[in-house]
MIROSE-611478 format. One line per field, with one value per residue: residue number from 1; residue in one letter; x, y, z of N, C-alpha, C in turn. Coordinates in steps of 0.1 Angstrom, whole numbers, plus 5000, padded with zeros to 4 digits. Layout:
N
num <- c(NUM,...)
residu <- c(A,...)
n.xx <- c(X,...)
n.yy <- c(Y,...)
n.zz <- c(Z,...)
ca.xx <- c(X,...)
ca.yy <- c(Y,...)
ca.zz <- c(Z,...)
c.xx <- c(X,...)
c.yy <- c(Y,...)
c.zz <- c(Z,...)
//
This chain:
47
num <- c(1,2,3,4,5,6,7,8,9,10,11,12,13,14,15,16,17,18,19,20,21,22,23,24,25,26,27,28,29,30,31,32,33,34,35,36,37,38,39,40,41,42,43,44,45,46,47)
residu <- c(X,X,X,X,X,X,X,X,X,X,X,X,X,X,X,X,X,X,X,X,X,X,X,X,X,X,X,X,X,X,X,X,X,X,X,X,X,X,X,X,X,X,X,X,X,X,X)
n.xx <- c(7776,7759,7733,7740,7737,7711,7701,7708,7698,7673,7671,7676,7652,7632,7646,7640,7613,7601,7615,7598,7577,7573,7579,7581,7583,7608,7633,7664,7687,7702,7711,7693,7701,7691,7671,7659,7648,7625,7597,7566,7541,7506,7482,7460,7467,7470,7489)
n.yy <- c(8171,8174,8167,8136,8126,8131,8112,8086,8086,8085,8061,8045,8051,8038,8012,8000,8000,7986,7962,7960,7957,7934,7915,7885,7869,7871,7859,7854,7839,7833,7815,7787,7758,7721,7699,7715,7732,7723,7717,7704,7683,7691,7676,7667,7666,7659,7642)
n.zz <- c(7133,7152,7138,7128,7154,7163,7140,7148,7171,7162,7149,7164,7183,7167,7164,7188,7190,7169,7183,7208,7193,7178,7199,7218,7194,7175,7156,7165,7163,7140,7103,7097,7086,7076,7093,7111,7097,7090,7081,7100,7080,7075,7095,7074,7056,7021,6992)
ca.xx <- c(7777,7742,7727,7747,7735,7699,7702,7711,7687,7662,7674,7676,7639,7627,7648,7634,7601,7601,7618,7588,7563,7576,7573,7592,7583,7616,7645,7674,7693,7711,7707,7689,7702,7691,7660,7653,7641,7616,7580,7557,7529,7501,7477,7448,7472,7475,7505)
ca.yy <- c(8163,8172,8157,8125,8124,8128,8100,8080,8088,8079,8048,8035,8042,8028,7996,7996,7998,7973,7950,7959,7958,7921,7909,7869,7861,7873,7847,7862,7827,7829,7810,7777,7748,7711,7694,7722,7744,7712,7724,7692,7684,7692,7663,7663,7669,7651,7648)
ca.zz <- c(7145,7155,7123,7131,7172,7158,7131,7157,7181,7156,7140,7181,7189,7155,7163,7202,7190,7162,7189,7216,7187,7176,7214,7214,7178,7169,7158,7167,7162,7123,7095,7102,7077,7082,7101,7123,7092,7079,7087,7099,7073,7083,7098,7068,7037,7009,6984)
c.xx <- c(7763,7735,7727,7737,7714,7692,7700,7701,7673,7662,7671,7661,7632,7630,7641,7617,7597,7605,7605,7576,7561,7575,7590,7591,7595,7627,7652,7687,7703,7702,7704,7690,7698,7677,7652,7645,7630,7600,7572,7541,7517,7490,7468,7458,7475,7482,7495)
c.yy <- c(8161,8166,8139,8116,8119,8114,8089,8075,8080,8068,8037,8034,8038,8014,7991,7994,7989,7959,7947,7952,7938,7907,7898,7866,7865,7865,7856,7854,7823,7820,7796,7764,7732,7706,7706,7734,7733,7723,7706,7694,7687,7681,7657,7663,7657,7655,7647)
c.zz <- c(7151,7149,7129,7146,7168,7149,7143,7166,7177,7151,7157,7185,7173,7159,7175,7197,7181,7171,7203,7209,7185,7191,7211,7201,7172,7168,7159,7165,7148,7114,7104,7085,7087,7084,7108,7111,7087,7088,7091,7089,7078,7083,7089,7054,7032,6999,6968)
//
């Protein structure tokens, strides 16, 4: 049980600190199918 409580403990500040470290840049939003995953070209490219 103590093992367990510990695991725990540590798997929580790993995820708090990966979620501090990450700031806003994190989607948190799902899969994105459609328009909203297109990227815009960018203004000098050529095909």
């Amino acid at each position: 049980m103590l093992k367990l409580a510990i695991g725990f403990v540590v798997f929580a500040a790993i995820a708090l600190f990966v979620i501090f470290k990450a700031g806003d840049k994190v989607d948190m939003s799902g899969e994105k199918h459609g328009t909203e995953t297109v990227q815009p070209a960018a203004s000098g490219a050529k095909h």
